[in-house]
C-alpha positions in Angstrom: 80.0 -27.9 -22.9 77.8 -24.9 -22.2 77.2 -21.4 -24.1 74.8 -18.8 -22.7 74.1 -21.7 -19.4 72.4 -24.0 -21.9 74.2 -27.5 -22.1 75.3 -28.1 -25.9 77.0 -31.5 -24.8 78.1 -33.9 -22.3 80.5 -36.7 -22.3 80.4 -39.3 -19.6 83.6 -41.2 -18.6 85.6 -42.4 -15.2 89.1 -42.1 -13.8 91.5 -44.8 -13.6 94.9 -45.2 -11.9 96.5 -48.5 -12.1 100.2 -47.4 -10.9 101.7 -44.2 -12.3 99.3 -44.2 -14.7 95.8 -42.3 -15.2 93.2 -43.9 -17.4 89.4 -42.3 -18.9 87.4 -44.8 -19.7 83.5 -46.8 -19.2 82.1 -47.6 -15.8 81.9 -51.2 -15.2 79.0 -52.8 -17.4 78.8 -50.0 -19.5 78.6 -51.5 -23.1 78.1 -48.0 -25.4 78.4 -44.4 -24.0 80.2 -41.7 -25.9 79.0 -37.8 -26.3 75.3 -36.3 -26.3 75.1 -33.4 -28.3 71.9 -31.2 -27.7 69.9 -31.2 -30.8 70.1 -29.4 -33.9 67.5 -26.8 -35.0 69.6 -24.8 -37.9 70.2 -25.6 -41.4 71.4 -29.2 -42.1 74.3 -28.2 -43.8 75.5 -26.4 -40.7 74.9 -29.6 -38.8 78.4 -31.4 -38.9 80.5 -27.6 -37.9 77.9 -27.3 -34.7 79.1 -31.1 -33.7 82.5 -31.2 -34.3 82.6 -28.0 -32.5 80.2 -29.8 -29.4 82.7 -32.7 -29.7 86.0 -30.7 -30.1 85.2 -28.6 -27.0 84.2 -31.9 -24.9 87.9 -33.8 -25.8 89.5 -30.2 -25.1 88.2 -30.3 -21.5 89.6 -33.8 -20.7 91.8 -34.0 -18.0 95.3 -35.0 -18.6 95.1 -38.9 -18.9 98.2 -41.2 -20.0 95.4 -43.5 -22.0 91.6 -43.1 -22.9 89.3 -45.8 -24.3 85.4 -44.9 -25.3 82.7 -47.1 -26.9 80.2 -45.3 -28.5 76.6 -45.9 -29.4 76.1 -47.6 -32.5 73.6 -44.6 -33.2 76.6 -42.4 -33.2 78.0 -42.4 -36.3 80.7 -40.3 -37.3 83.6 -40.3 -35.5 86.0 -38.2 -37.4 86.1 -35.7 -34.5 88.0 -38.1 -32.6 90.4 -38.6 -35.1 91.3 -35.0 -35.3 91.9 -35.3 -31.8 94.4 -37.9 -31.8 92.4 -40.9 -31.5 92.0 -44.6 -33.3 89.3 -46.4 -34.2 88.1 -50.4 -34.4 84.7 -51.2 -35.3 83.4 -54.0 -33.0 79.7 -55.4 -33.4 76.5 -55.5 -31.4 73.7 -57.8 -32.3 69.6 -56.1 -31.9 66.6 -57.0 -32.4 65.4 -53.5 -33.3 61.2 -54.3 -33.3 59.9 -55.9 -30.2 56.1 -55.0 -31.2 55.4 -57.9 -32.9 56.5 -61.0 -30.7 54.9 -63.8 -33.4 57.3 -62.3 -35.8 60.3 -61.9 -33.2 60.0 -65.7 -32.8 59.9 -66.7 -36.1 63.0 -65.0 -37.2 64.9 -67.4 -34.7 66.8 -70.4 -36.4 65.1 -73.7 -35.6 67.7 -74.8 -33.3 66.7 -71.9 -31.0 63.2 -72.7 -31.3 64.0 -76.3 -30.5 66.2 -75.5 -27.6 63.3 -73.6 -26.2 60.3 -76.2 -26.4 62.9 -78.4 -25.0 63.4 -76.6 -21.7 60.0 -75.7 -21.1 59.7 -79.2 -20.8 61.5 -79.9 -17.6 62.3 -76.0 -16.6 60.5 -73.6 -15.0 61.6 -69.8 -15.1 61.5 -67.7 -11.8 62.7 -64.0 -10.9 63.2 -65.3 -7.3 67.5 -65.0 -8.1 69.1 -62.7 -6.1 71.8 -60.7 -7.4 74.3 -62.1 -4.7 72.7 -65.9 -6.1 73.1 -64.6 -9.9 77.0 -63.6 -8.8 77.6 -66.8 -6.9 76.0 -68.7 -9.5 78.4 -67.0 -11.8 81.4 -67.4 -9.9 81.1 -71.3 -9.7 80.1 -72.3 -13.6 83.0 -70.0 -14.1 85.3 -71.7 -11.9 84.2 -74.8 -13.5 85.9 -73.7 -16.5 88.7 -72.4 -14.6 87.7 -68.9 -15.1 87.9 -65.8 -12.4 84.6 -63.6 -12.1 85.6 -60.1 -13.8 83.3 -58.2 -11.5 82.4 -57.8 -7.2 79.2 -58.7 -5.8 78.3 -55.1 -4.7 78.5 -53.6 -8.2 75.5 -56.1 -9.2 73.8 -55.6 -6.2 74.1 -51.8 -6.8 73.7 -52.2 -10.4 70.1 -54.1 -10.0 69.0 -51.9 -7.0 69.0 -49.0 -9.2 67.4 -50.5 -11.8 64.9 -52.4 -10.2 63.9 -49.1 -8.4 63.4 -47.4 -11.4 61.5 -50.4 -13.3 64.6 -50.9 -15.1 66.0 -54.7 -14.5 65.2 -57.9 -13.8 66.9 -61.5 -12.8 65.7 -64.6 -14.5 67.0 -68.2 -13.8 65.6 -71.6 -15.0 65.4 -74.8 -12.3 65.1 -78.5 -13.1 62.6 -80.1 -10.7 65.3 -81.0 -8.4 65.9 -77.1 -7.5 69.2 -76.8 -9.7 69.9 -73.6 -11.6 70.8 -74.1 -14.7 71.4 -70.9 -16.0 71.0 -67.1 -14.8 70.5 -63.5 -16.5 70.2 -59.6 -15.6 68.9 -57.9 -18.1 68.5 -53.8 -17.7 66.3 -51.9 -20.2 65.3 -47.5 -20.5 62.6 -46.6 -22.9 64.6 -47.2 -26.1 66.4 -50.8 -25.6 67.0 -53.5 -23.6 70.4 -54.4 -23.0 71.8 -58.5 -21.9 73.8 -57.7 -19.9 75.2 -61.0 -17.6 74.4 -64.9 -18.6 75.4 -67.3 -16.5 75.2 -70.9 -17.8 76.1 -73.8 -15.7 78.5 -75.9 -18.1 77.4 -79.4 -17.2 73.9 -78.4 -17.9 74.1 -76.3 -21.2 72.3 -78.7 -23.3 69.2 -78.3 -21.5 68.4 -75.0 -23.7 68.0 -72.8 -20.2 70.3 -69.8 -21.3 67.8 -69.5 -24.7 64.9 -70.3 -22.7 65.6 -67.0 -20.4 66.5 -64.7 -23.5 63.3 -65.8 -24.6 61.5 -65.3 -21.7 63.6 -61.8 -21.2 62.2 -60.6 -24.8 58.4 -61.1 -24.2 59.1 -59.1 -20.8 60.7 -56.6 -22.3 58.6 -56.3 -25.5 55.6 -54.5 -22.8 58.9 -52.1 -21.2 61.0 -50.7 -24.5 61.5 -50.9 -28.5 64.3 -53.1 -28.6 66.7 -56.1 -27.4 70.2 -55.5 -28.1 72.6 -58.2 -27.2 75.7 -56.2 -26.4 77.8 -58.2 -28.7 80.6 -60.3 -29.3 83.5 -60.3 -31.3 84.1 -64.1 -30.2 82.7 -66.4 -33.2 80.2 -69.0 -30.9 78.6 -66.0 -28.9 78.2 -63.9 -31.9 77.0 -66.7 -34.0 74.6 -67.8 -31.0 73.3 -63.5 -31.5 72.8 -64.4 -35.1 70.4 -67.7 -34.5 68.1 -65.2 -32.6 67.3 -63.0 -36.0 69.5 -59.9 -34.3 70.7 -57.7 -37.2 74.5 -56.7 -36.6 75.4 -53.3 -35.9 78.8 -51.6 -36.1 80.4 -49.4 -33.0 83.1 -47.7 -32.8 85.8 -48.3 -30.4 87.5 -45.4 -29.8 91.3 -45.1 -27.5 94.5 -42.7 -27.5 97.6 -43.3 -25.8 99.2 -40.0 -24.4 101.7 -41.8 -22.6 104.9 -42.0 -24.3 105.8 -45.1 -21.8 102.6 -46.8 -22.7 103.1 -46.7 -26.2 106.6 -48.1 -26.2 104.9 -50.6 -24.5 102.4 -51.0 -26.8 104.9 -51.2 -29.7 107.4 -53.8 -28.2 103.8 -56.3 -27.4 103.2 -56.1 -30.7 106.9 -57.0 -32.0 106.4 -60.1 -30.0 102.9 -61.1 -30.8 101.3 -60.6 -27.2 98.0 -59.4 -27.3 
C-alpha cells in the first residue's frame, strides 16, 4: 500500500496451484511473516484506524485465491483486521529465549536434564561447521527414512536457503561426530539482527541418547548470543518437541494462524473431512 509514493505497508506471500485450485500462502521455511505497517507518528488513539486501514487496503489487493493461509509474527498482535475480512484464526505457540546477553544465566535456566545431556556429549563429541547443506539434507533424508518418514523439502532450497544466508552473515550448519566420524545429529540455524530462528534438526535415531541435538542448540546459542538478541525455537504444537523447547528456559509465545477458504468446493470439502473425523 502506498499514498503520496511513500510505502504505508507490505504483505509478503506466494502463489500456489495444486490442480484447479490457487493458493496464497508462506515460502518454504518461513515460520512467521504477515503485514509490515510503516510506523505510526500521530496520536495513539488514532493508531488502530491508520492500521486497520494499512491492513484492510493490503487483503483488498489480494489476488483472487480459492484458499489463503498466513502465520504471523508473534509481535503482531491484533488480528481483528483479518477477521473483518473473512478470515479465522488458531493460536499456535513458539518457544524464545528473548535475552541472549547474559549466557551464565541462559544456561542456568535449562532443566538439569539438558545440562546433563550436554556435559555428556562433550565427552565423546566434537562440534564442526564443516556439514554441507547437501550432507545436512542427506543426513536428514536417511534418519528420516529410518523412521519411515519422507523429507518435506528438495536439496536446492537448502542450498539456496544457506547461500543467502551465509553470504549475508546470516546461517550456519553445525553437526556433532563420535570419534569414529559418525554424525550424530545436524542443524541450520538462520538469524537477522533481532532473532535467531532453529530452523532444521536432524537427529540420527539410533544415536539420540548421546545428547548431540542439545549439544548443537547449545553450541548454536553462544554463537548467536555475539550475532542477535534472541533464540526462538519456531515451535511445536506436538507435546515431546514443545516440551523439549520448555527444558531449555524458552518462554511460550502465542501466533496467530490465520487462513480463508474462497472456494466454495474446498469448503464442502472441508466440511465433509470433518463429518468423518479426517484431519
Amino acid at each position: 500500500m502506498q499514498r503520496d509514493s511513500k510505502i504505508l505497508g507490505r504483505m509478503p506471500y506466494i502463489h500456489l496451484r495444486r490442480g484447479r485450485y490457487k493458493y496464497l500462502a508462506q515460502p518454504p521455511f518461513t515460520k512467521f511473516l504477515g503485514p509490515w505497517i510503516a510506523p505510526y507518528s500521530g496520536k495513539q488513539a488514532n493508531r488502530p484506524s491508520y492500521e486497520k486501514q494499512v491492513i484492510g487496503a493490503l487483503l483488498f489487493d489480494l489476488p483472487d485465491f480459492d484458499e489463503a493461509g498466513f502465520e504471523l509474527h508473534y509481535d503482531f498482535q491484533d488480528w481483528q483486521p483479518f477477521y473483518w475480512h473473512g478470515f479465522s484464526q488458531t493460536s499456535y505457540y513458539t518457544y524464545v529465549l528473548d535475552d541472549l546477553s547474559d549466557l551464565d544465566g541462559v544456561f542456568r535456566a535449562f532443566r538439569s536434564e539438558k545440562r546433563k545431556d550436554i556435559a555428556k556429549a562433550e565427552r565423546q563429541l566434537t562440534v564442526g561447521n564443516d556439514f554441507s547443506p547437501g550432507d545436512l539434507h542427506e543426513h536428514h533424508r536417511r534418519t528420516l527414512a529410518k523412521q519411515g518418514k519422507m523429507i518435506s523439502y528438495d536439496r536446492e532450497i537448502l542450498e539456496r536457503m544457506f547461500a543467502a544466508a551465509e553470504s549475508r552473515d546470516g546461517g550456519r550448519i553445525w553437526c556433532a561426530r563420535d570419534q569414529a566420524g559418525q554424525v550424530h545429529a545436524g542443524i541450520f540455524v538462520v538469524w537477522d539482527d533481532r532473532s535467531a530462528y532453529y530452523l532444521i534438526s536432524s537427529i540420527d535415531p539410533d544415536l539420540r541418547s548421546s545428547g548431540a541435538a542439545t549439544q548443537l542448540i547449545w553450541e548454536a546459542i553462544k554463537y548467536c548470543s555475539t550475532r542477535t538478541k534472541r533464540f526462538d525455537f519456531e515451535g511445536s504444537m506436538i507435546e515431546p518437541v514443545a516440551n523439549s523447547f520448555r527444558a531449555f528456559g524458552a518462554i511460550p509465545k502465542p501466533y496467530s494462524v490465520l487462513s480463508r477458504t474462497d472456494s466454495k468446493m474446498l469448503r464442502l470439502r472441508k466440511a465433509v473431512k470433518m463429518v468423518l473425523g479426517h484431519p
